[in-house]
C-alpha positions as CSV (number, residue, x, y, z in Angstrom):
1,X,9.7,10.2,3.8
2,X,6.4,10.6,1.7
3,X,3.4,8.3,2.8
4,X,1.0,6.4,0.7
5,X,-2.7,5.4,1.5
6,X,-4.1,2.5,0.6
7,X,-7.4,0.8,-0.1
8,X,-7.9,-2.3,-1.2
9,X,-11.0,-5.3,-0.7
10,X,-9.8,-7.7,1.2
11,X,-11.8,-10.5,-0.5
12,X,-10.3,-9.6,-3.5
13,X,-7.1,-11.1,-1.8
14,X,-5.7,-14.9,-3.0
15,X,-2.7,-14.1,-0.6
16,X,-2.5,-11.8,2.6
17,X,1.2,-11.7,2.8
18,X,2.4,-8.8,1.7
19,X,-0.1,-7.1,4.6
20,X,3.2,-8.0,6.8
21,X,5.4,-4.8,5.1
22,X,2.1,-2.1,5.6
23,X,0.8,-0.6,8.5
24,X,-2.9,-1.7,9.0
25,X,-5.0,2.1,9.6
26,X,-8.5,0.1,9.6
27,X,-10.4,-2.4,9.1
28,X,-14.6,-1.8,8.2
29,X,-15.2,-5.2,6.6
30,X,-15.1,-5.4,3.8
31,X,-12.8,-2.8,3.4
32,X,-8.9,-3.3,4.3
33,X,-6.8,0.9,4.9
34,X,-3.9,0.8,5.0
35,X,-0.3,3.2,4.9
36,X,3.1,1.9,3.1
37,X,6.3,4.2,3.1
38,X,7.7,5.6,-0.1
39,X,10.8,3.0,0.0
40,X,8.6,0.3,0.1
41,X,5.6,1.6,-2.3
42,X,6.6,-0.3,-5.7
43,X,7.0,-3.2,-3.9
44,X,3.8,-3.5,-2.3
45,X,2.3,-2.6,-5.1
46,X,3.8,-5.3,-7.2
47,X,2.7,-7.9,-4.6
48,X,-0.7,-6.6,-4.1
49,X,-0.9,-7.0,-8.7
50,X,0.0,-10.9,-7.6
51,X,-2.0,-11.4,-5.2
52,X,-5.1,-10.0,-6.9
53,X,-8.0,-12.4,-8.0
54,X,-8.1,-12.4,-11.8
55,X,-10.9,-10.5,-12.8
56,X,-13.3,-7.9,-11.0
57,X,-10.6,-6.1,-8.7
58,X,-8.1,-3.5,-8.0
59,X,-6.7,-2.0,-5.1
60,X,-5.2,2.1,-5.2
61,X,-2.2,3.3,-3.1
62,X,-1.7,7.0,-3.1
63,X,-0.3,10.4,-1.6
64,X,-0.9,13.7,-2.8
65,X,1.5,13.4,-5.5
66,X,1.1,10.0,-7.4
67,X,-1.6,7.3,-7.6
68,X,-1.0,3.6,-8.1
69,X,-4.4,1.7,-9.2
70,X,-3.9,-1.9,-8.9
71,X,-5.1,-4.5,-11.2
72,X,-4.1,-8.4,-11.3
73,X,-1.0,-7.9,-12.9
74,X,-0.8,-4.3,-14.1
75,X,-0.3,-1.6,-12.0
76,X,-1.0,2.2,-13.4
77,X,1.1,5.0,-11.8
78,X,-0.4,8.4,-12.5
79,X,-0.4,11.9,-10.8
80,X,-3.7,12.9,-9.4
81,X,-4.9,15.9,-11.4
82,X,-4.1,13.5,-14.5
83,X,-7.6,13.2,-15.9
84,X,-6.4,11.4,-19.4
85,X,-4.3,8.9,-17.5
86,X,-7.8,8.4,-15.2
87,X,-9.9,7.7,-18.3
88,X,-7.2,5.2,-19.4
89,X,-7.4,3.4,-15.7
90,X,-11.1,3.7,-15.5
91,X,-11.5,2.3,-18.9
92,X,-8.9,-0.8,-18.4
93,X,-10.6,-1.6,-15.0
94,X,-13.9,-2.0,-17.5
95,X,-12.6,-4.2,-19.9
96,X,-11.8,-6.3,-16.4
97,X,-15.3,-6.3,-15.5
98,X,-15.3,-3.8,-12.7
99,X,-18.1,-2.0,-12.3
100,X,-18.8,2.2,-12.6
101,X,-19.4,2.4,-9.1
102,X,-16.1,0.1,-8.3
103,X,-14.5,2.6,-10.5
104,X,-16.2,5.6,-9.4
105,X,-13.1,6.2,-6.5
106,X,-9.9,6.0,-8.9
């Protein structure tokens, strides 16, 4: 079973509970790691895009193979070396107000 990693700013969090179906790595405040199987992946995913506060954030899950960025409500799948589908993610995490350096990881 494939891993993901995930990254997210806990502050950016209106609801914690989905943090009960990943496996907490560390926590370096205000930074939240954490790891999520591949059978539960899309679903975390979709409850980290609810969970979200509306403008200014997104979380990423990834492996080696695909990359999830997470905005409120949208959530961009990609593989890695995809540097068009980065632009696109980079550029829709803009028009949400996050910043170059916010985006500077994805």
């Amino acid at each position: 079973m494939l891993v993901y990693k995930g990254t997210l700013i806990k502050d950016s969090l209106l609801d914690e509970a989905f943090l009960n179906f990943v496996s907490i790595t560390k926590e370096d405040p205000p930074c939240l790691y954490f790891t999520v199987g591949e059978d539960f992946v899309a679903s975390v995913a979709e409850e980290i895009s609810k969970s979200l506060k509306p403008r200014g954030w997104c979380a990423q899950i990834e492996n080696e193979y695909s990359k999830l960025v997470i905005f409120p409500n949208k959530i961009l799948k990609f593989a890695p070396t995809d540097a068009a589908a980065r632009g696109k993610a980079i550029e829709y995490g803009k028009s949400l107000g996050l910043s170059d350096i916010q985006m500077k990881g994805i």
